[in-house]
N, CA, C and O atoms as a GROMACS GRO file, in nm:
protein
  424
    1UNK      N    1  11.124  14.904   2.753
    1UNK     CA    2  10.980  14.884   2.755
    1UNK      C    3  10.933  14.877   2.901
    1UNK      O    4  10.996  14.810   2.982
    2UNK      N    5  10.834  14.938   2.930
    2UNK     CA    6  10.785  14.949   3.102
    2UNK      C    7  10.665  14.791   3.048
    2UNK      O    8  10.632  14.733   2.945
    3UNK      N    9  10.635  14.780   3.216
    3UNK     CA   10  10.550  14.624   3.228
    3UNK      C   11  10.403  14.607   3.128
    3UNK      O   12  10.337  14.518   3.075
    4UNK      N   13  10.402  14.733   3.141
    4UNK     CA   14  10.202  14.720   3.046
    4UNK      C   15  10.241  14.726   2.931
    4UNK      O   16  10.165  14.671   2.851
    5UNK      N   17  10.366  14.789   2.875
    5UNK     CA   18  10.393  14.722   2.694
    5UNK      C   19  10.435  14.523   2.677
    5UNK      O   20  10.420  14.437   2.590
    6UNK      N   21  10.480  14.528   2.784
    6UNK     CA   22  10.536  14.385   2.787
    6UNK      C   23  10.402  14.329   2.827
    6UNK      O   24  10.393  14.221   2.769
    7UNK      N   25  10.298  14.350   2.896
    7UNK     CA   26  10.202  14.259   2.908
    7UNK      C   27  10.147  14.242   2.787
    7UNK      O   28  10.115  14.130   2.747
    8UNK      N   29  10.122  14.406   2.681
    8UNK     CA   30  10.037  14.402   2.577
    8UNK      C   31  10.093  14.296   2.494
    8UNK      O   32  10.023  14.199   2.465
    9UNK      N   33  10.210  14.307   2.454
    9UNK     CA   34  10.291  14.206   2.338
    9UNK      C   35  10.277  14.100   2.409
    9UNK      O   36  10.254  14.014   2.324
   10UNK      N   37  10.275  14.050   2.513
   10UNK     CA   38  10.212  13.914   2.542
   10UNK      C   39  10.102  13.858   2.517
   10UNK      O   40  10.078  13.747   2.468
   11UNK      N   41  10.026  13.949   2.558
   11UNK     CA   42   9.891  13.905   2.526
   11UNK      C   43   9.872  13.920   2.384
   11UNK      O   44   9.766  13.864   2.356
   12UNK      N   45   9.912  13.958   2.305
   12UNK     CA   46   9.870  14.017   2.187
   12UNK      C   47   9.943  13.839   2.090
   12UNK      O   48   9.890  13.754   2.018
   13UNK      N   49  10.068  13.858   2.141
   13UNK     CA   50  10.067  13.694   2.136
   13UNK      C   51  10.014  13.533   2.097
   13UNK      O   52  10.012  13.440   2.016
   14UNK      N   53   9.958  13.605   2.272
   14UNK     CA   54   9.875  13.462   2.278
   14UNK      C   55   9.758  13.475   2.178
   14UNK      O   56   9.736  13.381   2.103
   15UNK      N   57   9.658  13.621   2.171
   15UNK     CA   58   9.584  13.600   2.121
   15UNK      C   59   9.583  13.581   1.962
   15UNK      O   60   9.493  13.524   1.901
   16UNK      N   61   9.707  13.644   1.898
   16UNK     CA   62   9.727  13.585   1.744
   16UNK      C   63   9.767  13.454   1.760
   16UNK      O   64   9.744  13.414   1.646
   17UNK      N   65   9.811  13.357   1.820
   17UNK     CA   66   9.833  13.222   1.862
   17UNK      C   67   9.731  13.151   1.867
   17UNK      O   68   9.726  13.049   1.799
   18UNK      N   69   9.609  13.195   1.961
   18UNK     CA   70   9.452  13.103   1.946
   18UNK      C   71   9.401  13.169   1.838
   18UNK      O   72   9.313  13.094   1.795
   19UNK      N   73   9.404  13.252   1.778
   19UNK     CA   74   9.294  13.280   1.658
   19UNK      C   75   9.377  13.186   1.541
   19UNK      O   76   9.304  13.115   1.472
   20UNK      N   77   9.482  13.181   1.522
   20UNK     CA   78   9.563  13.014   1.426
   20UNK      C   79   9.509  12.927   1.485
   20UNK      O   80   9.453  12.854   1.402
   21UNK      N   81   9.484  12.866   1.663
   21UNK     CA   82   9.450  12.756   1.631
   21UNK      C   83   9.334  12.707   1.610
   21UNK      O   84   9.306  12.596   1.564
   22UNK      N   85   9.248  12.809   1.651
   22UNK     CA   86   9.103  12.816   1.650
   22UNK      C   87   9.085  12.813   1.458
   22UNK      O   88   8.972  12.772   1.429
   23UNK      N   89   9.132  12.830   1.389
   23UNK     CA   90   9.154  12.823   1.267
   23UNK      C   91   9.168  12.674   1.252
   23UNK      O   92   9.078  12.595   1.223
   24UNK      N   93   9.301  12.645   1.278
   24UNK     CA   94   9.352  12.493   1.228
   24UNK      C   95   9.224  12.405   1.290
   24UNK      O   96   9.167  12.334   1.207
   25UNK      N   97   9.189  12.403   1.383
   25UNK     CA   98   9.107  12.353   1.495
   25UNK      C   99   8.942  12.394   1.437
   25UNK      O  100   8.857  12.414   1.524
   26UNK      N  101   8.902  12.405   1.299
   26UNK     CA  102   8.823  12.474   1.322
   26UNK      C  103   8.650  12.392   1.338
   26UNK      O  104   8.547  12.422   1.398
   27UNK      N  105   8.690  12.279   1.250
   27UNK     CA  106   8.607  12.189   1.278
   27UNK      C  107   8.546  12.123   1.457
   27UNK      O  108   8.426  12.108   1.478
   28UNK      N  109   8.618  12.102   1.532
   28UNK     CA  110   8.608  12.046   1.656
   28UNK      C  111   8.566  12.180   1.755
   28UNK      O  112   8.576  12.298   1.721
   29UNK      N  113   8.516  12.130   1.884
   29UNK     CA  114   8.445  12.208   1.974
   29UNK      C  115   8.563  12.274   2.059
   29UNK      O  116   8.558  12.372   2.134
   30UNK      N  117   8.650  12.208   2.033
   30UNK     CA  118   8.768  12.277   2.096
   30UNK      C  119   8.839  12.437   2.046
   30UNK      O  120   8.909  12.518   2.106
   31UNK      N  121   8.779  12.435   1.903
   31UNK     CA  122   8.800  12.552   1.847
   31UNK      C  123   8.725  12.663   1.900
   31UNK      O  124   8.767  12.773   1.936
   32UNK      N  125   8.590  12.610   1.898
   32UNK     CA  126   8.507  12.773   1.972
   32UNK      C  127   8.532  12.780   2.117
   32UNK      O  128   8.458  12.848   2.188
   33UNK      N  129   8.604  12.734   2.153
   33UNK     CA  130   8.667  12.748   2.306
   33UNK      C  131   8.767  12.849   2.298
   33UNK      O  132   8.774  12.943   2.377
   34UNK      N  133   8.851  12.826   2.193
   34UNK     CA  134   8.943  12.888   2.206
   34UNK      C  135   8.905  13.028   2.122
   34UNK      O  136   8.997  13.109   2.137
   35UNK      N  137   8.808  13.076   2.046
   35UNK     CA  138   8.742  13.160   1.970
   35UNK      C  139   8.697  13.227   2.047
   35UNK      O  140   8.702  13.348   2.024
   36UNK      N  141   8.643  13.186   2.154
   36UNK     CA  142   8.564  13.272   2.251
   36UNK      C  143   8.686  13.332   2.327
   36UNK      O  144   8.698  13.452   2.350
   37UNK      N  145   8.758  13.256   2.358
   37UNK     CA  146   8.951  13.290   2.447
   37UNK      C  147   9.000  13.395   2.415
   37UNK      O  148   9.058  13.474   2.490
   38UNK      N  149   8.973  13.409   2.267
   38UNK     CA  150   9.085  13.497   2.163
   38UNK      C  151   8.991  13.588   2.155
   38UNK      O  152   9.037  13.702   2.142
   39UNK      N  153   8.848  13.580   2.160
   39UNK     CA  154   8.769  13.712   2.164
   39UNK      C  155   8.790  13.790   2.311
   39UNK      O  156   8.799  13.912   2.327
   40UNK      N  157   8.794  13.695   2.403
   40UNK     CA  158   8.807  13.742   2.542
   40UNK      C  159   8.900  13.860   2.525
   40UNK      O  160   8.859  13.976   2.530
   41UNK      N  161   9.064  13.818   2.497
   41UNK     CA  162   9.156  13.847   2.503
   41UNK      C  163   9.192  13.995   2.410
   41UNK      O  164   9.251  14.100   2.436
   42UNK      N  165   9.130  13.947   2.307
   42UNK     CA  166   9.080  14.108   2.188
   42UNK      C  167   9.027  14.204   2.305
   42UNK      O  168   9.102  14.289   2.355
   43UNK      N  169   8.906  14.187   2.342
   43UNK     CA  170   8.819  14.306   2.431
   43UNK      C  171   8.934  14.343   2.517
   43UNK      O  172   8.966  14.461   2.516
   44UNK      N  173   9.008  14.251   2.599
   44UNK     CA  174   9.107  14.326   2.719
   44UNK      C  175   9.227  14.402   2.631
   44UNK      O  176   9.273  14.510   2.668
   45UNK      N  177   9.259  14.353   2.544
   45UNK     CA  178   9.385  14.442   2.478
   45UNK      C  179   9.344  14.560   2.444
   45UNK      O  180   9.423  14.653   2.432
   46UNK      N  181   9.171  14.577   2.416
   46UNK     CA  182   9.156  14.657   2.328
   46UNK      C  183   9.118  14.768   2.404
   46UNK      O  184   9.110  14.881   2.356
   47UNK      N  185   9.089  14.734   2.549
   47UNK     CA  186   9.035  14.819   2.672
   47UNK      C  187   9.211  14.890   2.719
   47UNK      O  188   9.240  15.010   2.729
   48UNK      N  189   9.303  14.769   2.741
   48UNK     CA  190   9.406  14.811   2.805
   48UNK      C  191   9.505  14.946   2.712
   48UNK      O  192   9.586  15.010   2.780
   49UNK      N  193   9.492  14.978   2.567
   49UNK     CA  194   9.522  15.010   2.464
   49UNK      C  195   9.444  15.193   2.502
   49UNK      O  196   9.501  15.300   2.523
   50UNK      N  197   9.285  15.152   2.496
   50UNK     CA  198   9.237  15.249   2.520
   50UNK      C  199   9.292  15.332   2.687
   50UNK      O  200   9.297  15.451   2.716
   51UNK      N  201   9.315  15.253   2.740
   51UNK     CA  202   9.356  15.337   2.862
   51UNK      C  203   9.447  15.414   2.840
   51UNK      O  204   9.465  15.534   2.864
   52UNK      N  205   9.528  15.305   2.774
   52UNK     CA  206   9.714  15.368   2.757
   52UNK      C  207   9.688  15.496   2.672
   52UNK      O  208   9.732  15.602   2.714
   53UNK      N  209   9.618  15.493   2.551
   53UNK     CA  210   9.609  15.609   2.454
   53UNK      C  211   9.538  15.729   2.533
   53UNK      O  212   9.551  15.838   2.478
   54UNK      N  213   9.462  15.728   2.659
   54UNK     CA  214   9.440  15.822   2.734
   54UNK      C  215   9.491  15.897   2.828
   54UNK      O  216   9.484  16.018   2.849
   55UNK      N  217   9.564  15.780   2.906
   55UNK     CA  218   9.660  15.869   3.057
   55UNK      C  219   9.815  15.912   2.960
   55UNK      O  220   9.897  15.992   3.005
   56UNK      N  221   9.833  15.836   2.816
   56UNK     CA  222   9.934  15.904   2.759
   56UNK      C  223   9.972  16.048   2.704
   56UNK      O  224  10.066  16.126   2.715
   57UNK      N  225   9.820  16.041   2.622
   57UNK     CA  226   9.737  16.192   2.584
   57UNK      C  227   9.722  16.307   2.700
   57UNK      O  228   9.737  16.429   2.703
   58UNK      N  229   9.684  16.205   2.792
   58UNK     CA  230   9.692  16.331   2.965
   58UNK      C  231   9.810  16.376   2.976
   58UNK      O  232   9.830  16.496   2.992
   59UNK      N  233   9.911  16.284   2.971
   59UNK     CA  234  10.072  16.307   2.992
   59UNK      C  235  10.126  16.445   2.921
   59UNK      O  236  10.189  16.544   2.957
   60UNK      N  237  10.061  16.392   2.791
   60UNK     CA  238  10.144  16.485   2.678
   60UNK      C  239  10.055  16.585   2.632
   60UNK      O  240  10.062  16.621   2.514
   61UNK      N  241   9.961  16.643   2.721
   61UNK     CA  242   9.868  16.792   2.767
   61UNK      C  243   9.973  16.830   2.871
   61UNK      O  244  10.056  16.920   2.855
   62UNK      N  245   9.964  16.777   2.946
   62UNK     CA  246  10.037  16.862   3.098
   62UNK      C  247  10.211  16.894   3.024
   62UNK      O  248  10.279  16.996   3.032
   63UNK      N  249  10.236  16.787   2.969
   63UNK     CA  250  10.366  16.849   2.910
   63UNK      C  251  10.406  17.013   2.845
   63UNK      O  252  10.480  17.109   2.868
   64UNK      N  253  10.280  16.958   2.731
   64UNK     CA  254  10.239  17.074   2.654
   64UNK      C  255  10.223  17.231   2.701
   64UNK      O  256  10.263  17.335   2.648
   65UNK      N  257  10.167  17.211   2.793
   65UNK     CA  258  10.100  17.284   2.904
   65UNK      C  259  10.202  17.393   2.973
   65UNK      O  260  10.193  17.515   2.977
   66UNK      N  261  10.321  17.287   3.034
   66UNK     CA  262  10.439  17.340   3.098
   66UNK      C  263  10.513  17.414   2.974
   66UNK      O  264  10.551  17.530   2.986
   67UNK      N  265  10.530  17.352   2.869
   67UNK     CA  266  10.594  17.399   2.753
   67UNK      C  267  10.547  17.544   2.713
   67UNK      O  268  10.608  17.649   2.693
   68UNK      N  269  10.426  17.512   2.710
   68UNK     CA  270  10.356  17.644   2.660
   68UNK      C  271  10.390  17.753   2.767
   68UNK      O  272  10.414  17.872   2.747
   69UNK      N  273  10.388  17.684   2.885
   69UNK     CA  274  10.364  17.822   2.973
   69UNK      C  275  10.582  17.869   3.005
   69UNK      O  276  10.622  17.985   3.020
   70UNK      N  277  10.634  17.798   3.005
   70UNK     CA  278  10.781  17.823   2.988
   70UNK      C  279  10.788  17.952   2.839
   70UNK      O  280  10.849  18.058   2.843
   71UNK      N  281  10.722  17.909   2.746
   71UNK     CA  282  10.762  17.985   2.612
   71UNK      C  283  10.694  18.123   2.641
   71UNK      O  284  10.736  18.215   2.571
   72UNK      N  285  10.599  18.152   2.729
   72UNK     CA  286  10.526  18.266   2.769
   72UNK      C  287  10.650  18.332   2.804
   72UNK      O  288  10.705  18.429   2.753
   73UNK      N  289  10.686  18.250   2.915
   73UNK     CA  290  10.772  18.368   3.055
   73UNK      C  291  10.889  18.419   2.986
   73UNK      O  292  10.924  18.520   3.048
   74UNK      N  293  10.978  18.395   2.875
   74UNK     CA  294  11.049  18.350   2.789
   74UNK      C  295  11.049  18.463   2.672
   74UNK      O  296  11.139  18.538   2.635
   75UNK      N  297  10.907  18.446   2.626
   75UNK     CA  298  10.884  18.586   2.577
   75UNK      C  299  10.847  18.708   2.607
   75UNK      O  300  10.826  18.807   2.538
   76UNK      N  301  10.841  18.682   2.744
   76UNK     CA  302  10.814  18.783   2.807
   76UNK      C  303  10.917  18.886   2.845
   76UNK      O  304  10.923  19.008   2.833
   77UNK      N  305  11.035  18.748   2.917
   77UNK     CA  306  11.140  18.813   2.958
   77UNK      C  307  11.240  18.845   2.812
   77UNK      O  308  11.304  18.948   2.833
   78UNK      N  309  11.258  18.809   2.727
   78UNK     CA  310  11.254  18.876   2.569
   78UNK      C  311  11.237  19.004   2.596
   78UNK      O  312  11.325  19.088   2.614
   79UNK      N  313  11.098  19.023   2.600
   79UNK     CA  314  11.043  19.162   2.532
   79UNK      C  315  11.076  19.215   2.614
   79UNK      O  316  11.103  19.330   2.580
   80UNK      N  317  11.094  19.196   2.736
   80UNK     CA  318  11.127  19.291   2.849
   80UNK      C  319  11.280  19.388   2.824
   80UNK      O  320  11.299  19.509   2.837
   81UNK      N  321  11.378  19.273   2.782
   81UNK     CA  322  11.532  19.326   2.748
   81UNK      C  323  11.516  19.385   2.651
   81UNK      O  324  11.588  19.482   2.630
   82UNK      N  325  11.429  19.354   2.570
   82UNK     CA  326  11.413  19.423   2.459
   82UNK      C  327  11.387  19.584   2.443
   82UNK      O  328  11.446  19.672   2.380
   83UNK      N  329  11.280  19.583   2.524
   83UNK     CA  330  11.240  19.731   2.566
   83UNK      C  331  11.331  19.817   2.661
   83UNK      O  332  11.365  19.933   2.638
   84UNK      N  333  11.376  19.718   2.807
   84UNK     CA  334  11.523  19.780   2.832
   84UNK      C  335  11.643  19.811   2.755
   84UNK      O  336  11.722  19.892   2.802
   85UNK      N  337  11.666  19.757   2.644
   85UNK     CA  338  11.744  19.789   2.598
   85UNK      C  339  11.700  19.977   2.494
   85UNK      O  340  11.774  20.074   2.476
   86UNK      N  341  11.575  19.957   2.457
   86UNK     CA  342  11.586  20.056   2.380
   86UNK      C  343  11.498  20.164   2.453
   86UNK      O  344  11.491  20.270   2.391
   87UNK      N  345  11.422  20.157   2.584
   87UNK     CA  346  11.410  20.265   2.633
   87UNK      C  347  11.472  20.259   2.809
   87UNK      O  348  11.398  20.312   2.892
   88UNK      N  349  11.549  20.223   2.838
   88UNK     CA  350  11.634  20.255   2.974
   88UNK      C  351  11.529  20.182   3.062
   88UNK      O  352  11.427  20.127   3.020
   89UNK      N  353  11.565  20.188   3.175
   89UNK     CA  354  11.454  20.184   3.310
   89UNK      C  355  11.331  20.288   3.338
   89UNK      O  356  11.209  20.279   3.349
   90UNK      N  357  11.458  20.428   3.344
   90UNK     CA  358  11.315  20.511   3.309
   90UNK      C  359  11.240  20.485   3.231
   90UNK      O  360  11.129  20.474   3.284
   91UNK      N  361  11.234  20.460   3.081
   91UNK     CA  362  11.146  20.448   2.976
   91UNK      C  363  11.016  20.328   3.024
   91UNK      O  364  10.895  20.349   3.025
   92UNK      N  365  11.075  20.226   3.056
   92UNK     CA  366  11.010  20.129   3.111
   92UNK      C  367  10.895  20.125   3.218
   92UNK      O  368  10.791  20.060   3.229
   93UNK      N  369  10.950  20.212   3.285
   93UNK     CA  370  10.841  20.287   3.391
   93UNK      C  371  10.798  20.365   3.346
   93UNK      O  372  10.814  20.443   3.440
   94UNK      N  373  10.740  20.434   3.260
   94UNK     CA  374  10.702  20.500   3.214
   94UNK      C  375  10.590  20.413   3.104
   94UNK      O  376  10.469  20.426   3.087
   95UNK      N  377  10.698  20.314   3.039
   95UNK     CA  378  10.574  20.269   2.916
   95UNK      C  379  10.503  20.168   2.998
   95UNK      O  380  10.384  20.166   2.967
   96UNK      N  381  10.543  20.054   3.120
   96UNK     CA  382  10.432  19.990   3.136
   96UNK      C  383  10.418  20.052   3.290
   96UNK      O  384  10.336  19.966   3.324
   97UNK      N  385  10.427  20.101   3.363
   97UNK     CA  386  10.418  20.105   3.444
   97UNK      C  387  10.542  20.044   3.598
   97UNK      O  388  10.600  19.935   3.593
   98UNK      N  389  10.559  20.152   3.726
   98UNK     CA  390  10.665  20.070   3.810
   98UNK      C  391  10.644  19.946   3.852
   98UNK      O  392  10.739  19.868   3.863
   99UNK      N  393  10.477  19.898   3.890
   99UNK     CA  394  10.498  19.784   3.982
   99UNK      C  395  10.531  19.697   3.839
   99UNK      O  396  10.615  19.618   3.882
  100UNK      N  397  10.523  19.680   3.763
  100UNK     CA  398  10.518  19.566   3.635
  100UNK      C  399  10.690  19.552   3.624
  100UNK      O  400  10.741  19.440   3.619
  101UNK      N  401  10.770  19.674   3.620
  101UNK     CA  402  10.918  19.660   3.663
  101UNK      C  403  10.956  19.620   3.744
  101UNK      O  404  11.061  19.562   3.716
  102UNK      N  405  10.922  19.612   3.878
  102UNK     CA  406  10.999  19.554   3.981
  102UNK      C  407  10.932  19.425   4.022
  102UNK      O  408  10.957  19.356   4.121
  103UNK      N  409  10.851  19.406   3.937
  103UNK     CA  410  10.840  19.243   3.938
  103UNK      C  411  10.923  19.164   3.849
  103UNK      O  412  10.985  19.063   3.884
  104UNK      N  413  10.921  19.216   3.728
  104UNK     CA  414  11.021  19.149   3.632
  104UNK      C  415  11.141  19.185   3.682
  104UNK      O  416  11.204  19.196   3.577
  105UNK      N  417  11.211  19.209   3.761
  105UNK     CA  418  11.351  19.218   3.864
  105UNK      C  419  11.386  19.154   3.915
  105UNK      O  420  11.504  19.126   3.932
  106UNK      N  421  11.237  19.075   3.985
  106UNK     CA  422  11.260  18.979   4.082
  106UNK      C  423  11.230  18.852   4.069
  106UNK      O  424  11.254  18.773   4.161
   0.00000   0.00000   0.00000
C-alpha cells in the first residue's frame, strides 16, 4: 500500500469511529462536536478519493495510450512481413512505394 491508501484507511477509521460515538453520545453537546468532526472528515476523504480516481484514470489513459500505440507499430510491422513474404522487396516497392520501405528497414 503507498502513503495516501494508508492515510485513507486511517482516516476512514477515525471517521467510522466518531460517527459510533457521536451516536452513543447522542444526547450531550459533545456529540455534535464530534458530528460536525466526522462530517469534516467525510468531505476530506471524499475530496482525497476524488483526486485519487482522477490522476489514476490519467495514469491508466497514458498507459492505454502507449499500449495502443505499441499494437499499431506491431501491426504494422506484421503486415509488413507479411507482404514481404508474399511479394519480395521488389513487390513491396512497387505496392507501397520505396521511401515507405526503407523506413520500415530502419
Amino acid at each position: 500500500m503507498n502513503k495516501g491508501m494508508i492515510f485513507f484507511f486511517i482516516f476512514g477509521v477515525v471517521a467510522v469511529v466518531l460517527a459510533v460515538l457521536s451516536y452513543v453520545f447522542k444526547n450531550l453537546s459533545f456529540s455534535s462536536m464530534i458530528g460536525v468532526i466526522s462530517t469534516i472528515i467525510s468531505i476530506v476523504l471524499s475530496a482525497i478519493a476524488i483526486l485519487y480516481t482522477f490522476f489514476s484514470g490519467k495514469n491508466t489513459l497514458e498507459l492505454l495510450n502507449k499500449i495502443k500505440e505499441q499494437n499499431k507499430q506491431l501491426v504494422e510491422k506484421i503486415e509488413h512481413e507479411l507482404l514481404k513474404d508474399a511479394y519480395d522487396d521488389k513487390g513491396l516497392e512497387a505496392a507501397r512505394g520505396e521511401d515507405w520501405l526503407q523506413e520500415s528497414k530502419s
